[in-house]
N, C-alpha and C positions, 0 to 999 in steps of 0.2 A: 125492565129498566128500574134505576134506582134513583130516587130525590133524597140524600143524604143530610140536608138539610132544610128544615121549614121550621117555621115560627108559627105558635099558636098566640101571639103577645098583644094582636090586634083584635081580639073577640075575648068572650067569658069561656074559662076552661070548662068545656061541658061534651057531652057526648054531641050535640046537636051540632056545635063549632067543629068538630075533629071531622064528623059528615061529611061537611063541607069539600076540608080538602079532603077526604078519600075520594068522594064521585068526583072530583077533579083530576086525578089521579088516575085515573081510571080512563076518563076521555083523553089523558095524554100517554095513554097505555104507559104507566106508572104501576107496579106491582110491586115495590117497597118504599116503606117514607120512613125517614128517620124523622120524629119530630125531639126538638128542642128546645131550650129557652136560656136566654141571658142569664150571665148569673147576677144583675145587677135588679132583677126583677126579685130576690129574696133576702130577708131581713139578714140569716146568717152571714150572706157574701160581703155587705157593706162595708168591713174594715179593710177586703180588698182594693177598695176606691176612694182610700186614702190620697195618695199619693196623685191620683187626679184633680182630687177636689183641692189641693193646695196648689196648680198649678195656675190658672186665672177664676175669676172672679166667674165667667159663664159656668165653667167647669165646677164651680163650686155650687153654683145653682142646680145646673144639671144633674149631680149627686144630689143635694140635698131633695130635687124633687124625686129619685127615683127610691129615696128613704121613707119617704110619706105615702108612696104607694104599695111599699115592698110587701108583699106575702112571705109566711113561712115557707121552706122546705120542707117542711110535714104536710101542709097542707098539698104542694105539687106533688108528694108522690102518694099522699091519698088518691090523689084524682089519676093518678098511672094506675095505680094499684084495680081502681073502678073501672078506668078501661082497657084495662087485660081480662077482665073478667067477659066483654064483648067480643062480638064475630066480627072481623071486617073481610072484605074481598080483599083488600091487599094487606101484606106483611108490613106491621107499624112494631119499630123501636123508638125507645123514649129514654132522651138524655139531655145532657146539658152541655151550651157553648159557656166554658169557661172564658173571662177576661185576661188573660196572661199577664202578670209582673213577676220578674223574678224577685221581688220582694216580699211575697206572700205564699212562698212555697208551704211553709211548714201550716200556716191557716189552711189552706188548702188540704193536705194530708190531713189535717184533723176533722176538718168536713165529712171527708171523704170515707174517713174510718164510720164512718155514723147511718150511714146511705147509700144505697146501693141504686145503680142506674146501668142499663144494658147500654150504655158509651160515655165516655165523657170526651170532646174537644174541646183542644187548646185553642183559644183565639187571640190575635195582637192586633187590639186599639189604640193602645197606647204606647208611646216611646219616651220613658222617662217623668210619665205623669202627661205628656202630652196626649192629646185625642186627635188626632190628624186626620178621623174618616167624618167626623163631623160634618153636615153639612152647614152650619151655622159660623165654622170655624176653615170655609175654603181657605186655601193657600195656593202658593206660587214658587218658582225656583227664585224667585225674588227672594221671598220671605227665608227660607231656610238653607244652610248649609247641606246642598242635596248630597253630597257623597260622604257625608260623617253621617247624617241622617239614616241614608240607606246601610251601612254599616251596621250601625248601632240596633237598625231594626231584623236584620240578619244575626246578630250577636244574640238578641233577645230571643228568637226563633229557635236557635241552640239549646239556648238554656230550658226554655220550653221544650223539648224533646228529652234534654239530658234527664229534667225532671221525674221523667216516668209516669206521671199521674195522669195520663192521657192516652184514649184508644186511638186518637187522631189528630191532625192539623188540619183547620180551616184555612178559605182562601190563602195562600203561601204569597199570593201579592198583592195584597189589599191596601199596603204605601201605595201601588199605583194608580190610588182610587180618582184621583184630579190629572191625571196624564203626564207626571213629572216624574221623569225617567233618571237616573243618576249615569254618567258615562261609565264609569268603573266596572269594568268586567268581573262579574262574581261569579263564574263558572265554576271555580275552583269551591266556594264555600257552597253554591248549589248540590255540586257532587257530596259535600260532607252532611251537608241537610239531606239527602237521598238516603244516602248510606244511612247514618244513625236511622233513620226514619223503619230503616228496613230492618235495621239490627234491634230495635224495639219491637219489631211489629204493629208501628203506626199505618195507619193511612194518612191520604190525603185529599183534597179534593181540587177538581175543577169546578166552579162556582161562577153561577151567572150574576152573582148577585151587585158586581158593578157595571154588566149592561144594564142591568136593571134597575139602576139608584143613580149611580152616575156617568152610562152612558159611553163607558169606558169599555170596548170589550171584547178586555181579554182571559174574561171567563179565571179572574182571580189569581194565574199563572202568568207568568213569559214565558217566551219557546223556551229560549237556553235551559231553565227551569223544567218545563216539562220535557224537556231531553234527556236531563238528569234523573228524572224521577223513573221514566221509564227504561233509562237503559240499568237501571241499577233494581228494574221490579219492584217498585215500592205501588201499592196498593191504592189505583184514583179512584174516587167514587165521583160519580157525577150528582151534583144538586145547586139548587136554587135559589138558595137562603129567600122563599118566599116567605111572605109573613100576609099575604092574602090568599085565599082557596084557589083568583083565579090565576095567580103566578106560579102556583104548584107544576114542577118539569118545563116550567117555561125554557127553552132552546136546548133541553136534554138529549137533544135528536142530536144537533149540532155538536155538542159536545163528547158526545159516544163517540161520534165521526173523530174527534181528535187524540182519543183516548186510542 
């Protein structure tokens, strides 16, 4: 089985930390981890999270503190570089979850000419500078226009595909991280998210990672979505978006079952 996604962003990047979750891995009969990391953890990424930090005042905090801690990208793929060089029992690839705005495509492509990484995933935190998986920052169908909302964050999901610069899509429904569902049947723009997905040769994943944060779970998809995704053959990976050793393949059983 496969954990597609985990964080190493809560320990020191070190051989000792990575241990960790491998012998986890292992007692969840786990034989591949893709490990990754925010791209908001490196100096280079920051002028991507522009457009958040002008959006409120927390948001602007929250970048400027994640500026102060930022590491190079030379430094994160020294430390790849270090452990490819070791043995593990299971198959580890090392890449990065991009923060998605179609505002920063072309920063992005320039990055990316520079470094090389066995994947890169798209991910959408934000909708317009908003940050809506926040937990600092809950919401309600009170608070937002939920059917422009959900639109707009399908329209940005597009653009992210169309892009090209990506092996994959994260959680595909991570707006539904607070349980507020839009009525509006998007069958039709799921199939078109499917398709491109497949005509790129993206994958995608099932992701536990809102049972596991907020409790929500539906392992990062809706059906009608993974209906799409499967009847059009686009490639799910099952993971966990853990970011502790002992969350590594946490409900990967369960989720193969739905794969």
């Amino acid at each position: 089985m496969i954990d597609a996604h985990v964080h190493l962003d809560k320990g020191k990047l070190s051989l000792q930390w990575i241990q960790l979750f491998v012998d986890n891995a292992i007692k969840k009969n786990i034989n591949e981890l893709y490990l990754l990391e925010h791209t908001n953890m490196f100096t280079e990424f920051m002028p991507i999270y522009e457009e958040m930090a002008k959006f409120n005042e927390y948001q602007k905090n929250w970048v400027e503190n994640k500026k102060r801690n930022a590491i190079s990208l030379s430094e994160y793929i020294h430390f790849i570089e270090e452990m490819k060089e070791n043995q593990f029992p299971v198959k580890i690839k090392y890449g990065l979850e991009v923060c998605y705005s179609p505002l920063y495509d072309e920063i992005l492509q320039n990055i990316f000419k520079n470094y090389y990484f066995d994947f890169l995933v798209g991910s959408i935190h934000t909708i317009d500078g908003w940050a809506f998986s926040h937990l600092k920052q809950k919401w309600s169908e009170a608070d937002v226009d939920v059917e422009n909302i959900y639109k707009r964050y399908y329209e940005i999901m597009l653009q992210l595909i169309e892009s090209k610069l990506f092996n994959g899509l994260a959680h595909p429904f991570s707006l539904g991280c607070y349980g507020v569902n839009a009525e509006t049947n998007f069958s039709q723009t799921y199939e078109k998210i499917a398709i491109m997905l497949k005509e790129n040769d993206m994958y995608t994943e099932l992701n536990s990672g809102l049972a596991l944060n907020y409790a929500i779970k539906n392992f990062g998809i809706n059906e009608p979505m993974l209906k799409a995704m499967k009847e059009n053959n686009v490639k799910i990976l099952t993971a966990s978006d853990a970011h502790k050793p002992e969350h590594v393949g946490i409900y990967i059983e369960e989720i193969s079952k739905l794969i």
